[in-house]
C-alpha positions as CSV (number, residue, x, y, z in Angstrom):
1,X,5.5,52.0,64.2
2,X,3.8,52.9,67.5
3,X,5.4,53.8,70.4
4,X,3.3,53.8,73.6
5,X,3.8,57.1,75.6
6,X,3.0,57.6,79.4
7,X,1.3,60.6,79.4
8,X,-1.8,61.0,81.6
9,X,-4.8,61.4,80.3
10,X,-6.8,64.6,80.3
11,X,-9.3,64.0,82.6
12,X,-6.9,62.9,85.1
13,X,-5.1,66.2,85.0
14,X,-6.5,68.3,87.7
15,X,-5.3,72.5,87.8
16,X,-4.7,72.4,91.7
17,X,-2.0,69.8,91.1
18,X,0.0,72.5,89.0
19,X,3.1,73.7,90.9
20,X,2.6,76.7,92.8
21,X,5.7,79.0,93.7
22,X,6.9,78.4,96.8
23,X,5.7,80.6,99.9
24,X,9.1,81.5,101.0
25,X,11.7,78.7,100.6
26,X,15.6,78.5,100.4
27,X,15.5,81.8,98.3
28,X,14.1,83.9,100.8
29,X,16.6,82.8,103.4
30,X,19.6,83.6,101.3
31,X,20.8,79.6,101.0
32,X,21.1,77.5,98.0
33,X,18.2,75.2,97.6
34,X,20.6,72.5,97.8
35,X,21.4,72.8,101.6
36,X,18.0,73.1,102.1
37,X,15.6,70.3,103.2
38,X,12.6,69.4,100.7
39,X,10.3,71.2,103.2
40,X,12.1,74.1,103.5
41,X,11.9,74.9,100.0
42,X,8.5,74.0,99.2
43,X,6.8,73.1,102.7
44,X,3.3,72.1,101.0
45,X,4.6,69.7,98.2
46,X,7.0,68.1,100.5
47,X,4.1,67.2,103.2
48,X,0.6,67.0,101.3
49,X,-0.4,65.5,98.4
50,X,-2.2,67.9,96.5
51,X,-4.5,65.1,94.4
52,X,-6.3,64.3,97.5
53,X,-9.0,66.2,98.9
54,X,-7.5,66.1,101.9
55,X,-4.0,67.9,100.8
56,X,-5.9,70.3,99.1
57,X,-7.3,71.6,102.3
58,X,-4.1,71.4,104.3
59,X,-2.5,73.4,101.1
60,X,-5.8,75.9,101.6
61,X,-5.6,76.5,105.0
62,X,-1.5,76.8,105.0
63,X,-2.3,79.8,102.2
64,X,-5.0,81.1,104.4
65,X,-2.3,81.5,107.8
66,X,0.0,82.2,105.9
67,X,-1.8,85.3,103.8
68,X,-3.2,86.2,107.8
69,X,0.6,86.5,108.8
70,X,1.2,88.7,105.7
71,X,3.7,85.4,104.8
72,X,6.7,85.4,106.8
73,X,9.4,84.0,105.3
74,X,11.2,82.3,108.4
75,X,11.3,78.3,108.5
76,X,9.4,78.0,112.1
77,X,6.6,80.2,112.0
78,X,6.3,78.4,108.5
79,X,6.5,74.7,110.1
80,X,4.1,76.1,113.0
81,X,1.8,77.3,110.5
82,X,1.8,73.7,108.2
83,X,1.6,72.1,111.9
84,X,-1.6,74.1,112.9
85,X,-2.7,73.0,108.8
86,X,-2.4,69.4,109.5
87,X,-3.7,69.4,112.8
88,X,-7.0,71.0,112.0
89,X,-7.8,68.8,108.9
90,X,-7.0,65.6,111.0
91,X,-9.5,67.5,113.8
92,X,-12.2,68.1,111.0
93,X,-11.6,64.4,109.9
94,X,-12.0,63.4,113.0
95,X,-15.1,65.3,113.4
96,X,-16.5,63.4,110.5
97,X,-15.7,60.0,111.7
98,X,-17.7,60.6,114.7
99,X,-20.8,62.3,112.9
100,X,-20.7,59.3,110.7
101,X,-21.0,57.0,113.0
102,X,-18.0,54.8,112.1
103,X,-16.6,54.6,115.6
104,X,-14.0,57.4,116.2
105,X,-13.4,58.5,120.0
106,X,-14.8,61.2,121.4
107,X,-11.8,61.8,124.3
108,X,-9.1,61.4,120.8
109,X,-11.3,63.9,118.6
110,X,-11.6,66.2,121.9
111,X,-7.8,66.0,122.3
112,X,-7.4,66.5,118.7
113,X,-9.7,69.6,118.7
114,X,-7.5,71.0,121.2
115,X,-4.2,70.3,120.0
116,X,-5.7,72.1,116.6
117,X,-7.0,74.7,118.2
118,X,-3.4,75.8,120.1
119,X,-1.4,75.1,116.9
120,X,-3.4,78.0,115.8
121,X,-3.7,79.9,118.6
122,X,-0.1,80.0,119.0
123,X,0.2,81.5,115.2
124,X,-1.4,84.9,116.5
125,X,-4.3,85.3,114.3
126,X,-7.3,86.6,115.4
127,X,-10.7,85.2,114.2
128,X,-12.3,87.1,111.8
129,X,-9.3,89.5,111.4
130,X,-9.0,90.0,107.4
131,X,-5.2,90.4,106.0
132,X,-5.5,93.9,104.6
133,X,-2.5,94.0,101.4
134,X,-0.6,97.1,102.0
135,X,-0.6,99.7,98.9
136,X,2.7,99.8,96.8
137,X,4.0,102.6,98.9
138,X,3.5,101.0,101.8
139,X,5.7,98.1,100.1
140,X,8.4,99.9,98.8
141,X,8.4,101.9,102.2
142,X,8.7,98.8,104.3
143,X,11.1,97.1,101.1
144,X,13.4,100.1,100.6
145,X,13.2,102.3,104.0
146,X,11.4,104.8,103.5
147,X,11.1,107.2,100.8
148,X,8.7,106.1,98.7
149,X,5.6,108.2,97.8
């Protein structure tokens, strides 16, 4: 007989909602995932829906910080850095509301604008600055102390 299955179609099946690996999460602080909160261990899938065009550009600009801090591993600088995210996509869609013309505040978008702006001023970055990867000595130096040529 026919069974009916729940299984989405494949159109609907998009590659940037595949699960990424984490950026650092519980296993980079030593701590079982269980003690953990959700955002800890995975802080773009507990936040952003990656389905939306909107989560994929907070997920985007989360990798982009977090590449341009050569990706720290601590929880703040990674909750500043998913702050400063979600503050400039709310700033851009801002933006667009008022370039549309469907009534958005100028004094809110400027406040949003500059609450974006020292979210990631605040991170360190500097405009323009490309994360240069280090070679594999350079890894195993900084990984092992030294030693490696």
């Amino acid at each position: 007989m026919f069974q009916s299955q729940t299984v989405a179609s494949p159109s609907r099946i998009r590659l940037g909602a595949v699960q990424e690996p984490t950026v650092a999460g519980s296993h980079a602080t030593g701590r079982d995932a269980r003690l953990c909160s959700a955002t800890t261990n995975d802080p773009l899938a507990a936040r952003t829906d990656r389905n939306t065009a909107r989560g994929r550009r907070i997920a985007d600009l989360f990798r982009g910080y977090m590449a341009a801090l050569d990706n720290p591993s601590d929880a703040i600088t990674q909750a500043n850095v998913l702050t400063a995210a979600e503050l400039k996509v709310a700033a851009e869609d801002a933006r667009k509301r008022l370039l549309n013309g469907e009534g958005a505040d100028v004094d809110d978008l400027v406040r949003l604008e500059n609450a974006a702006s020292r979210a990631v001023k605040a991170l360190g970055i500097k405009p323009g600055a490309e994360h240069k990867a280090p070679s594999l000595a350079e890894h195993l130096a900084r990984k092992y102390g030294g030693g490696a040529t």
